[in-house]
N, CA, C and O atoms as CSV, one atom per row, in Angstrom:
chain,resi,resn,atom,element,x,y,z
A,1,UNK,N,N,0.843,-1.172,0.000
A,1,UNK,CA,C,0.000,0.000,0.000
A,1,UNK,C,C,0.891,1.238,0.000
A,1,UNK,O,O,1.976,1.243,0.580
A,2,UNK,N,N,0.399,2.304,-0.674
A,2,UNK,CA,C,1.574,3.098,-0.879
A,2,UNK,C,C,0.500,4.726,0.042
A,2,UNK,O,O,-0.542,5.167,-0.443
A,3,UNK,N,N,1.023,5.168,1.087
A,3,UNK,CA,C,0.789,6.076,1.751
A,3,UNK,C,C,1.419,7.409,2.144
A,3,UNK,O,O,2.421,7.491,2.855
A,4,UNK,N,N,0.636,8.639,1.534
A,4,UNK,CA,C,1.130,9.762,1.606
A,4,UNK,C,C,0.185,10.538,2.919
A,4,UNK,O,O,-1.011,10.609,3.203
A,5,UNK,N,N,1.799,11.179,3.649
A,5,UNK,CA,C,1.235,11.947,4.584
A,5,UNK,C,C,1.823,13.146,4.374
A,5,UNK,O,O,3.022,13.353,4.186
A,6,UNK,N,N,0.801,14.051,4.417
A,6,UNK,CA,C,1.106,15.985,4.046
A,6,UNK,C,C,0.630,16.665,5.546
A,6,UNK,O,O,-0.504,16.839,5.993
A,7,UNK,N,N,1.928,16.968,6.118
A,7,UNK,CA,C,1.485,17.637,7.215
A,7,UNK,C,C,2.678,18.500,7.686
A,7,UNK,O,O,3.717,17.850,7.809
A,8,UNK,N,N,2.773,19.914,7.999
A,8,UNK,CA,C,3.317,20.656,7.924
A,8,UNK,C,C,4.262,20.536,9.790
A,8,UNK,O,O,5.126,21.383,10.018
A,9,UNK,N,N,4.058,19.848,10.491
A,9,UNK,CA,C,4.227,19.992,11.883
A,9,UNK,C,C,4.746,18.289,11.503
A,9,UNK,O,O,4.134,17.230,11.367
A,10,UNK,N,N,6.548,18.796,11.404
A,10,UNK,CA,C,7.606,17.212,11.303
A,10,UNK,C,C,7.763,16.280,11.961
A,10,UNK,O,O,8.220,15.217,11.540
A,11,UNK,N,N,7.350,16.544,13.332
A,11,UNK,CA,C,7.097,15.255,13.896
A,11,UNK,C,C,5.715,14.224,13.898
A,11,UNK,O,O,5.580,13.015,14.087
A,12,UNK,N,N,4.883,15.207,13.626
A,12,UNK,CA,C,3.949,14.252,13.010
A,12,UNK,C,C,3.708,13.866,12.055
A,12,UNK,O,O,2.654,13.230,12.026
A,13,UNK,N,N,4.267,13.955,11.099
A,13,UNK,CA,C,4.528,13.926,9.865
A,13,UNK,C,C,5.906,12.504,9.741
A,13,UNK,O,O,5.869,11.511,9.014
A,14,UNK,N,N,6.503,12.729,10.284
A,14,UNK,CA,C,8.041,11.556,10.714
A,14,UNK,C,C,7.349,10.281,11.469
A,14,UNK,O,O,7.429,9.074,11.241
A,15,UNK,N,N,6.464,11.212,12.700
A,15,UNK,CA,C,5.868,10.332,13.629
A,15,UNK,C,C,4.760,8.947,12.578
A,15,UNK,O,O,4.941,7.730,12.570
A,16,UNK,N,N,3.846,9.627,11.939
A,16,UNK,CA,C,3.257,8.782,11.294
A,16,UNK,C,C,3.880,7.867,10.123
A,16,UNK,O,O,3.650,6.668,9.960
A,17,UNK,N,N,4.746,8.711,9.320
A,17,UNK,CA,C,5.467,7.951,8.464
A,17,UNK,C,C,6.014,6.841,8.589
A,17,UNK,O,O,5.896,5.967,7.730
A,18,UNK,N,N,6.648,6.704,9.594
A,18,UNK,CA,C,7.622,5.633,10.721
A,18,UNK,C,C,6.527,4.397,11.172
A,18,UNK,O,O,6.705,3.215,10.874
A,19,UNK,N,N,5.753,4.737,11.688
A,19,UNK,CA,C,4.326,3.869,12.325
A,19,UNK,C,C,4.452,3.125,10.720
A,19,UNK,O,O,5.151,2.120,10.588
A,20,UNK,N,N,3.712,3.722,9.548
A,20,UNK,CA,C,3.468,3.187,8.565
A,20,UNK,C,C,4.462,1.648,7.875
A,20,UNK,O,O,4.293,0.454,7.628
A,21,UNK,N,N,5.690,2.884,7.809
A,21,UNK,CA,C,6.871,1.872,7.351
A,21,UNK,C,C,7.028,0.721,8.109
A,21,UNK,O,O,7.579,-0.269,7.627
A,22,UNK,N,N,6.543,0.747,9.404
A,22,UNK,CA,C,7.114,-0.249,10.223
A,22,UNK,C,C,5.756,-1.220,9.966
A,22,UNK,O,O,5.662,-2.275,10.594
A,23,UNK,N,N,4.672,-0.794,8.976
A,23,UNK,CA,C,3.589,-2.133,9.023
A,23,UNK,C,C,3.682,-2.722,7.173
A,23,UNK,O,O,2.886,-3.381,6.504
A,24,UNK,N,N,5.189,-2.041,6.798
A,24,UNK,CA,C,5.758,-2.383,5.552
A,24,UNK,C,C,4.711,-1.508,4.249
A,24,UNK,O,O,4.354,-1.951,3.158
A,25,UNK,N,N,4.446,-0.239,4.835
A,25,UNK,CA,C,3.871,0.142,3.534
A,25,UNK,C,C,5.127,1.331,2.982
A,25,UNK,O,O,6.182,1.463,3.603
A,26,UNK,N,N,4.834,2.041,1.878
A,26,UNK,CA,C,5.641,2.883,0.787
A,26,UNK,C,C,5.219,3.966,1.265
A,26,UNK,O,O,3.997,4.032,1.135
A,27,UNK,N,N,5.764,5.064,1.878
A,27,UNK,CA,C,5.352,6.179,2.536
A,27,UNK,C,C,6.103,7.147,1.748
A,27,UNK,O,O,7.317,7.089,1.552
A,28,UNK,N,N,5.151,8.217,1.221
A,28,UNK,CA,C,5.596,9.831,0.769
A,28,UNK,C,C,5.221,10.545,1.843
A,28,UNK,O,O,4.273,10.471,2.625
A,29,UNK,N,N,6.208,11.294,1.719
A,29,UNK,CA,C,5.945,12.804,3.183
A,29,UNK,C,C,6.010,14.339,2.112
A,29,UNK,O,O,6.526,14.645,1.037
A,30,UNK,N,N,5.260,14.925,3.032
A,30,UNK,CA,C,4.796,16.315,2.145
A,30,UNK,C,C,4.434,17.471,3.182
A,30,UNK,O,O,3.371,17.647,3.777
A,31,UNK,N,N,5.709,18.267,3.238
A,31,UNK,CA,C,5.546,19.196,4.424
A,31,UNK,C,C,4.671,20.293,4.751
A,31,UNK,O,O,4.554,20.985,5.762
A,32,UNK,N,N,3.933,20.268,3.345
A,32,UNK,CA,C,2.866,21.431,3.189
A,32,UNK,C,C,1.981,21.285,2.090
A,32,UNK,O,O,2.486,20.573,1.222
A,33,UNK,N,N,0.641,21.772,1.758
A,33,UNK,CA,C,-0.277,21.788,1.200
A,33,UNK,C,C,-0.059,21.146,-0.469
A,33,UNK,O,O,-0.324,20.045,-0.950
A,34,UNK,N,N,0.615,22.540,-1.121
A,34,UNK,CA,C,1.052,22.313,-2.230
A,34,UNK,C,C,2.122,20.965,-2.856
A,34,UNK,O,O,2.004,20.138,-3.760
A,35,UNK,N,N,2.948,21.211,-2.054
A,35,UNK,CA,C,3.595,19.702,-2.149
A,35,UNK,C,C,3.172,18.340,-2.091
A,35,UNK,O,O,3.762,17.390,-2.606
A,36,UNK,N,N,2.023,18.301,-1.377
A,36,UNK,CA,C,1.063,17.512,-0.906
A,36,UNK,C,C,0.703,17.003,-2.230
A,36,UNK,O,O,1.113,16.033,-2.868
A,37,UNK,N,N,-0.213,17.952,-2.493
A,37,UNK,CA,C,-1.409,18.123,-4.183
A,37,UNK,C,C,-0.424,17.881,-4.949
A,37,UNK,O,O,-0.874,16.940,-5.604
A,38,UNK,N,N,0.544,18.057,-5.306
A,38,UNK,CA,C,1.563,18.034,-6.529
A,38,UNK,C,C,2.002,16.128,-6.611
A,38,UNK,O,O,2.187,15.448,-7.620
A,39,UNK,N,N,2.062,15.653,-4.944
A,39,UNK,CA,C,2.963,14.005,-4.747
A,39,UNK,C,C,1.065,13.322,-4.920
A,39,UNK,O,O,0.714,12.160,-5.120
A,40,UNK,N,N,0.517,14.105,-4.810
A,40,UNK,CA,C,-1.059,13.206,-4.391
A,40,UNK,C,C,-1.427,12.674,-6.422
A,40,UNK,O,O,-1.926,11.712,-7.005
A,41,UNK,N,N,-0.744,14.126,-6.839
A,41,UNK,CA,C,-1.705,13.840,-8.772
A,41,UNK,C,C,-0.282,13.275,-8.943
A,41,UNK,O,O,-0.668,12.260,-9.522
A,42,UNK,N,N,0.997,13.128,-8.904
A,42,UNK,CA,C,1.616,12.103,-9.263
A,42,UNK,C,C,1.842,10.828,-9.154
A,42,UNK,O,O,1.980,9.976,-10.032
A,43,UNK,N,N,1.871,10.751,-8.019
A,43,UNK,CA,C,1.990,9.144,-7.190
A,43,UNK,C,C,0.726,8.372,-6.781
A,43,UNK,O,O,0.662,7.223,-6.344
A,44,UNK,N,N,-0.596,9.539,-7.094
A,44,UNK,CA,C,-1.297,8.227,-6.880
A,44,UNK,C,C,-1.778,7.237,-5.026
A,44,UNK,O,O,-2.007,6.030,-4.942
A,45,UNK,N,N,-1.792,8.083,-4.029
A,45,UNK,CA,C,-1.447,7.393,-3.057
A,45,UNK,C,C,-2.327,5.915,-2.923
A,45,UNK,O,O,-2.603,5.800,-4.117
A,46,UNK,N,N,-2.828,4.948,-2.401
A,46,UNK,CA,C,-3.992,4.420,-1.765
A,46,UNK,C,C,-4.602,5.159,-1.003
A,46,UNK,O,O,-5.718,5.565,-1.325
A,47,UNK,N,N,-3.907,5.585,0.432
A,47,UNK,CA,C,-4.546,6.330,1.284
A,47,UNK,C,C,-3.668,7.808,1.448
A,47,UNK,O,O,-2.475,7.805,1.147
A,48,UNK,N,N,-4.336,9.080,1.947
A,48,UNK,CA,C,-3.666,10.104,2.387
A,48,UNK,C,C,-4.183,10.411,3.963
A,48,UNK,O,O,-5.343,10.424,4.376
A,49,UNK,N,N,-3.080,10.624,4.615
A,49,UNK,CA,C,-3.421,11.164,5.948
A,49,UNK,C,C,-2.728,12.495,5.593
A,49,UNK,O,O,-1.680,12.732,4.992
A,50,UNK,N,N,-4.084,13.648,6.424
A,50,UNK,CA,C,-3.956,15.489,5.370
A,50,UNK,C,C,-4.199,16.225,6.515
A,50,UNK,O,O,-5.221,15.988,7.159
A,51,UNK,N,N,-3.514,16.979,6.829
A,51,UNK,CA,C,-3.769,17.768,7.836
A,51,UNK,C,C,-4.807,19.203,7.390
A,51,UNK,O,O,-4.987,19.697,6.276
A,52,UNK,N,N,-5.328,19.576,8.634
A,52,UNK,CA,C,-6.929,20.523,7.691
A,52,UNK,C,C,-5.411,21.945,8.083
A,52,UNK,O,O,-5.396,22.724,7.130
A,53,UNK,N,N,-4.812,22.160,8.671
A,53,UNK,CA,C,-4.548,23.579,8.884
A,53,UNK,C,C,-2.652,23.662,8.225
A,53,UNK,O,O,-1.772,22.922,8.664
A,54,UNK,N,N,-2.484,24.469,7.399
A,54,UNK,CA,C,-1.144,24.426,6.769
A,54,UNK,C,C,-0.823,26.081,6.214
A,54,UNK,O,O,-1.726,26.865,5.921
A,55,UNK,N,N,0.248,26.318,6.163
A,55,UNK,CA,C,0.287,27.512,5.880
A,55,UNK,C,C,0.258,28.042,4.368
A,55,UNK,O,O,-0.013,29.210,4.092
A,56,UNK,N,N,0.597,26.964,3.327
A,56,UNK,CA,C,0.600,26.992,2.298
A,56,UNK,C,C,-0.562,27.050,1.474
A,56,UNK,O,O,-0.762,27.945,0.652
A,57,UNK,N,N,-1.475,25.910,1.740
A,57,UNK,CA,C,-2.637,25.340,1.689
A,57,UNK,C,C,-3.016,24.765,2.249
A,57,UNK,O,O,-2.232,23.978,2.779
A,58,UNK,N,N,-4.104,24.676,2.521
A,58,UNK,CA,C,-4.937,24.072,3.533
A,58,UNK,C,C,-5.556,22.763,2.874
A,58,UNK,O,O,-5.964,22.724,1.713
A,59,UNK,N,N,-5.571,21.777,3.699
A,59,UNK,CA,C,-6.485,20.454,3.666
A,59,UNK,C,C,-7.310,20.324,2.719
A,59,UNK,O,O,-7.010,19.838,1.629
A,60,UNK,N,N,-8.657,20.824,3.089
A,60,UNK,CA,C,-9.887,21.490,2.653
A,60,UNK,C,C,-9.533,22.035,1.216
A,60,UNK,O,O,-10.422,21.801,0.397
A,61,UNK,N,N,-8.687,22.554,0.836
A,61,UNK,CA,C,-8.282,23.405,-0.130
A,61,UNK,C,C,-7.770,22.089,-1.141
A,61,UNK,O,O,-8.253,21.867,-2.252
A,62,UNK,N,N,-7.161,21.635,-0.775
A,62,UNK,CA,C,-6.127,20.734,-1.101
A,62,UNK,C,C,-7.528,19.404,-2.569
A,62,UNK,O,O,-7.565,19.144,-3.772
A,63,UNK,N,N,-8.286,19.067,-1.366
A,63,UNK,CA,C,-8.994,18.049,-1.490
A,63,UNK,C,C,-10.174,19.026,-2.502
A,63,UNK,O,O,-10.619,18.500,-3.522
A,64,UNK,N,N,-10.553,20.263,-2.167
A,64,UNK,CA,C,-11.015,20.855,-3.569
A,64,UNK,C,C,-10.277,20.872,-5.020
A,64,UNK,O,O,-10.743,20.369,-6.042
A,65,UNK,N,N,-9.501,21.296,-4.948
A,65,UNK,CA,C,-8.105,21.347,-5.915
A,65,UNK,C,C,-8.358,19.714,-6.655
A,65,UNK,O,O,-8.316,19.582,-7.878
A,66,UNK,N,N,-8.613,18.571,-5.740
A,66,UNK,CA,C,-8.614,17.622,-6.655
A,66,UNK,C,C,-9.515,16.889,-6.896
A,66,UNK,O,O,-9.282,15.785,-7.388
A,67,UNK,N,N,-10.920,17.343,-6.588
A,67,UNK,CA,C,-11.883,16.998,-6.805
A,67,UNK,C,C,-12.299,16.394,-8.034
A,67,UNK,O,O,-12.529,17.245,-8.892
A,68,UNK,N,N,-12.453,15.352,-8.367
A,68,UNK,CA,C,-13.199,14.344,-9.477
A,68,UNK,C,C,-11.920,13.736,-9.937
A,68,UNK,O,O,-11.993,13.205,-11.045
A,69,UNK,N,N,-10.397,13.679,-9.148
A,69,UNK,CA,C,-9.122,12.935,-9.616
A,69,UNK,C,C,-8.973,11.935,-8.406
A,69,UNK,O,O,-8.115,11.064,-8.552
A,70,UNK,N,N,-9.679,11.942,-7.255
A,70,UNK,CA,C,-9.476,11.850,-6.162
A,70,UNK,C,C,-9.865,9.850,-6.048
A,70,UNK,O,O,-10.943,9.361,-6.382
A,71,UNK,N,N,-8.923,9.226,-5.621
A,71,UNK,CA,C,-9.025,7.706,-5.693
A,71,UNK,C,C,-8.655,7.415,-4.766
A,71,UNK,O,O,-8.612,6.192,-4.640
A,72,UNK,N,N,-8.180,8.198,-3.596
A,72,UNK,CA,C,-7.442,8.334,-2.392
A,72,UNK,C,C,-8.417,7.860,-1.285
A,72,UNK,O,O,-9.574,8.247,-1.445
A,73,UNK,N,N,-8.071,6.773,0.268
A,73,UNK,CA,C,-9.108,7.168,0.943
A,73,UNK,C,C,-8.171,8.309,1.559
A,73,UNK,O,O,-6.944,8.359,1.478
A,74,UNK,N,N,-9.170,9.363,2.297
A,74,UNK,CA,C,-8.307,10.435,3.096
A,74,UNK,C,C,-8.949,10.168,4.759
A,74,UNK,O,O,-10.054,9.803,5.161
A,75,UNK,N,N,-7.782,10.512,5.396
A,75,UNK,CA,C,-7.739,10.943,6.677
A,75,UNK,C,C,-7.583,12.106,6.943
A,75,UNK,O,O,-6.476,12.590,6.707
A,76,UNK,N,N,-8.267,12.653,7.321
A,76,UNK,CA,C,-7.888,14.666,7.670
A,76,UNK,C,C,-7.803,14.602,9.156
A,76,UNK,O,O,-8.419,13.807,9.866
A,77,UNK,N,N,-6.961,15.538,9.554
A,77,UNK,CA,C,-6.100,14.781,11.100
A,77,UNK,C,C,-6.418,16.898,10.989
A,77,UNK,O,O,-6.468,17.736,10.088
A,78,UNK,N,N,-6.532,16.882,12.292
A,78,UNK,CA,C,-6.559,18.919,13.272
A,78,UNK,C,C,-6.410,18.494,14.510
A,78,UNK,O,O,-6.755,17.476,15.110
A,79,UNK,N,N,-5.727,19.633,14.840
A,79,UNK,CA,C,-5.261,20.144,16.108
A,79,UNK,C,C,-6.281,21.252,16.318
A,79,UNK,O,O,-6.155,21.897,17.359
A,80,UNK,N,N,-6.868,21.443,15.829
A,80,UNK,CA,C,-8.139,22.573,15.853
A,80,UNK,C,C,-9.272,21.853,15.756
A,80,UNK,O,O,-9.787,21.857,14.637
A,81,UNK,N,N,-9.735,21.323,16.480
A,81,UNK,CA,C,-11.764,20.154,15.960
A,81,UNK,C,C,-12.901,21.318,16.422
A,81,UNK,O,O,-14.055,20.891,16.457
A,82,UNK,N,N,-12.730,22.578,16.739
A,82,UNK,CA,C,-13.972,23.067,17.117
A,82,UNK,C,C,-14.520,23.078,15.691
A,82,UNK,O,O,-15.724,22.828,15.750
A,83,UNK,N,N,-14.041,23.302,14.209
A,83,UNK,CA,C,-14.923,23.596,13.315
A,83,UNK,C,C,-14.500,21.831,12.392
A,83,UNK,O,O,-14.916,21.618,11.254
A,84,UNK,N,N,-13.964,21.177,12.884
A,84,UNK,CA,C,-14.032,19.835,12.390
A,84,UNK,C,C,-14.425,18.918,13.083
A,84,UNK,O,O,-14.227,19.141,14.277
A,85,UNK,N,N,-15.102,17.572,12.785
A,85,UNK,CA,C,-15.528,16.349,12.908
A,85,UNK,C,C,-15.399,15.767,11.895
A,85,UNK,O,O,-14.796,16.252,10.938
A,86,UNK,N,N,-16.156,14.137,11.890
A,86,UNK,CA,C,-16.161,13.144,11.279
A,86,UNK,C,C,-17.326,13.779,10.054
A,86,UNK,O,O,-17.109,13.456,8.886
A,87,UNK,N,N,-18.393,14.565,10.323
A,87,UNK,CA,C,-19.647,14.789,9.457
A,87,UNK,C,C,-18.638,16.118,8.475
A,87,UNK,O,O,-18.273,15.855,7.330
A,88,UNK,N,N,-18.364,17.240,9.013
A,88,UNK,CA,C,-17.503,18.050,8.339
A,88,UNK,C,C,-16.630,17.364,7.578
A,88,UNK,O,O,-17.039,17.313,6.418
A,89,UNK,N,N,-15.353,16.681,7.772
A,89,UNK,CA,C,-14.673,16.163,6.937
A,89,UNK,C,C,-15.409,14.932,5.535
A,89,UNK,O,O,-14.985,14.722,4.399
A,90,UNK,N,N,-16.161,14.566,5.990
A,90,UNK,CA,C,-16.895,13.948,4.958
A,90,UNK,C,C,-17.790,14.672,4.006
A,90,UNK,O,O,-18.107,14.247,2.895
A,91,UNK,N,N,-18.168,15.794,4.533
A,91,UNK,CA,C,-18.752,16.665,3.494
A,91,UNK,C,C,-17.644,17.350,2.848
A,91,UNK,O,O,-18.113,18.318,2.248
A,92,UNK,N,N,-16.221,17.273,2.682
A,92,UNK,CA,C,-15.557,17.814,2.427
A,92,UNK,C,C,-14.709,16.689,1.419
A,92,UNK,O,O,-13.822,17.019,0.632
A,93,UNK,N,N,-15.245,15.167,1.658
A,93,UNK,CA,C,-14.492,14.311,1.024
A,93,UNK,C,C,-13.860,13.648,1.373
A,93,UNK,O,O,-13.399,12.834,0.573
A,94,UNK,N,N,-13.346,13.582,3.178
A,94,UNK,CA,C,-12.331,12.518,3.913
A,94,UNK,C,C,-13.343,11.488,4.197
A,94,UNK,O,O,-14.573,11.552,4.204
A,95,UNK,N,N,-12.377,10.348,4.472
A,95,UNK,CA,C,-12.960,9.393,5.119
A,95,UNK,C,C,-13.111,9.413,6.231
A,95,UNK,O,O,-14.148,8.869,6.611
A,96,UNK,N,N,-12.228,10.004,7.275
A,96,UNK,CA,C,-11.891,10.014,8.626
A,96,UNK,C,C,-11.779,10.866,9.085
A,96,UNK,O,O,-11.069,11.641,8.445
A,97,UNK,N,N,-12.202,11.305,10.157
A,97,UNK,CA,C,-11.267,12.785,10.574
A,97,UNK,C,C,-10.772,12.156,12.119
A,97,UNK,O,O,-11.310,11.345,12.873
A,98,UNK,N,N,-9.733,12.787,12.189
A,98,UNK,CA,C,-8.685,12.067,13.613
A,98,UNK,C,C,-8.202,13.214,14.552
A,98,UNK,O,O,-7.216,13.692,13.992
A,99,UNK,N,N,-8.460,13.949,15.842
A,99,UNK,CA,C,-8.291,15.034,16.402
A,99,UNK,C,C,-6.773,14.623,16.512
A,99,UNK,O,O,-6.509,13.424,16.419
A,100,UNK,N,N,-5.659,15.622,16.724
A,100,UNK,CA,C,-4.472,15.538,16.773
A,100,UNK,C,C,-4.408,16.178,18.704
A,100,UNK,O,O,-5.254,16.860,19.283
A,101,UNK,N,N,-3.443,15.771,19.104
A,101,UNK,CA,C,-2.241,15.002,19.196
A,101,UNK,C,C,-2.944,13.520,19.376
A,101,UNK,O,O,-3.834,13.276,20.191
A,102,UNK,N,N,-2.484,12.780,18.645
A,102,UNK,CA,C,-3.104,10.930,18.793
A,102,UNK,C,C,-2.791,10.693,20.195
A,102,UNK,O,O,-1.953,11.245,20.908
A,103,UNK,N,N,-3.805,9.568,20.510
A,103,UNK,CA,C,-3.380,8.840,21.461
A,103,UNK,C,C,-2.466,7.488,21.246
A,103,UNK,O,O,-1.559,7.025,21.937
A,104,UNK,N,N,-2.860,7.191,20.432
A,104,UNK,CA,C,-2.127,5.689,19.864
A,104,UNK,C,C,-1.835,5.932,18.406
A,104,UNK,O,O,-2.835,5.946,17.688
A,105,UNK,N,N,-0.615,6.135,17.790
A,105,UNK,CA,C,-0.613,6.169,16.637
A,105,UNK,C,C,0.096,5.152,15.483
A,105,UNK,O,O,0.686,5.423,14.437
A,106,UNK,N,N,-0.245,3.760,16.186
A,106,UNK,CA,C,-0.141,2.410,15.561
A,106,UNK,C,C,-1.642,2.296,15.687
A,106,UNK,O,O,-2.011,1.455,14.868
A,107,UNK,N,N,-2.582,2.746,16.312
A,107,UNK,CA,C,-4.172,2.336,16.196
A,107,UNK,C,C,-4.458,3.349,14.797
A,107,UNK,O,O,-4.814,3.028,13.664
A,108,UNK,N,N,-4.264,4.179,15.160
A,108,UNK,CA,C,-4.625,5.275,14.015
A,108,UNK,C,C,-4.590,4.577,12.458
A,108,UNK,O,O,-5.360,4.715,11.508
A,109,UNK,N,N,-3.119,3.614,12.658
A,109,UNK,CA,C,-2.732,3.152,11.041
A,109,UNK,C,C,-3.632,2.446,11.108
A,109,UNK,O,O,-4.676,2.707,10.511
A,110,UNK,N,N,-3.457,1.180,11.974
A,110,UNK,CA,C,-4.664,0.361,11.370
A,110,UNK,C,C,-5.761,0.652,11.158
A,110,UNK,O,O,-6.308,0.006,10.264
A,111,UNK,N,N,-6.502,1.632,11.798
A,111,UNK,CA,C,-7.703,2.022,11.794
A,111,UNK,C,C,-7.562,2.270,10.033
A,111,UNK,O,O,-8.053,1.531,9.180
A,112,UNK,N,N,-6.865,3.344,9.823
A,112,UNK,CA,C,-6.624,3.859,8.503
A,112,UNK,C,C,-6.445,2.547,7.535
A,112,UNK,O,O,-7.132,2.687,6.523
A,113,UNK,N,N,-5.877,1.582,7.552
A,113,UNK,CA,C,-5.165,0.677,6.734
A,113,UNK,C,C,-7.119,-0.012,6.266
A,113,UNK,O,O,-7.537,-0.408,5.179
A,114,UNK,N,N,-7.658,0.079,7.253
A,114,UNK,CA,C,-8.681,-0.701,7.392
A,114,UNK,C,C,-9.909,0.302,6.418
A,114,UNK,O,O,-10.829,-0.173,5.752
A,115,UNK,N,N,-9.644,1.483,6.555
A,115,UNK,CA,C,-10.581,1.935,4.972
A,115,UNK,C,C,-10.448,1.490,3.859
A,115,UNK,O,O,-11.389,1.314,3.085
A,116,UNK,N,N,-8.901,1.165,3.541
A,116,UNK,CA,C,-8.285,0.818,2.258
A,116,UNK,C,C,-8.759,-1.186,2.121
A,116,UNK,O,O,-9.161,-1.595,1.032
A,117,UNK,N,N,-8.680,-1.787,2.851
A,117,UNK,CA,C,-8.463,-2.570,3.006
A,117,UNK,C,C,-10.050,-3.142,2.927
A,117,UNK,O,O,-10.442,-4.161,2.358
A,118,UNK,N,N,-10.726,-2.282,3.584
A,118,UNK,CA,C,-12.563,-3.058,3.785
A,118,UNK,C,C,-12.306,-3.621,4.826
A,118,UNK,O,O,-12.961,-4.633,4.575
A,119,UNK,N,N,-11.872,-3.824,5.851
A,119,UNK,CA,C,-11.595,-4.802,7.188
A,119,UNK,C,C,-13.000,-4.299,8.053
A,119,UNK,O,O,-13.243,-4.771,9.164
């Protein structure tokens, strides 16, 4: 499974990447919005874990930008949830939405692995 995470704050971004690799998937990292959108229409991910707040571009922005290319499941992960949830991010196109700082972030993958997967 090949998994891109775009998130502007490096340790979570390292933090998740690492979790991933270690359950043997192909991980792209993308430190900000645009970079994100640029590795997302090249590579194709399976899944994206997207952070909603970035200085470049935003999440939300991101997932407009690729609207009707989009084959991705997404995870949209905030450190901000007063104007996000699970119903917001899905009207927006994620699969998931995940409040940041994780509590477990080997549950998180699987949880995630398990959209892609149908589990």
């Amino acid at each position: 499974m090949k998994i891109l995470v775009i998130d502007d704050e490096e340790l979570v971004r390292k933090s998740l990447a690492r979790a991933c690799r270690a359950r043997g998937f192909q991980v792209l990292e993308a430190s900000g919005g645009a970079e994100g959108q640029e590795l997302w229409e090249n590579e194709s991910p399976d899944l994206v874990f997207l952070d909603v707040l970035m200085p470049d571009l935003n999440g939300p922005k991101v997932i407009e930008n690729l609207q009707g290319k989009i084959t991705s499941k997404i995870v949209l992960m905030s450190a901000y949830t007063g104007g996000y949830d699970l119903n917001k991010a899905k009207s927006l196109g994620a699969d998931l939405f995940i409040p940041k700082p994780f509590e477990n972030i080997f549950e998180i993958v699987q949880v995630a692995e398990a959209l892609v997967v149908g589990k």
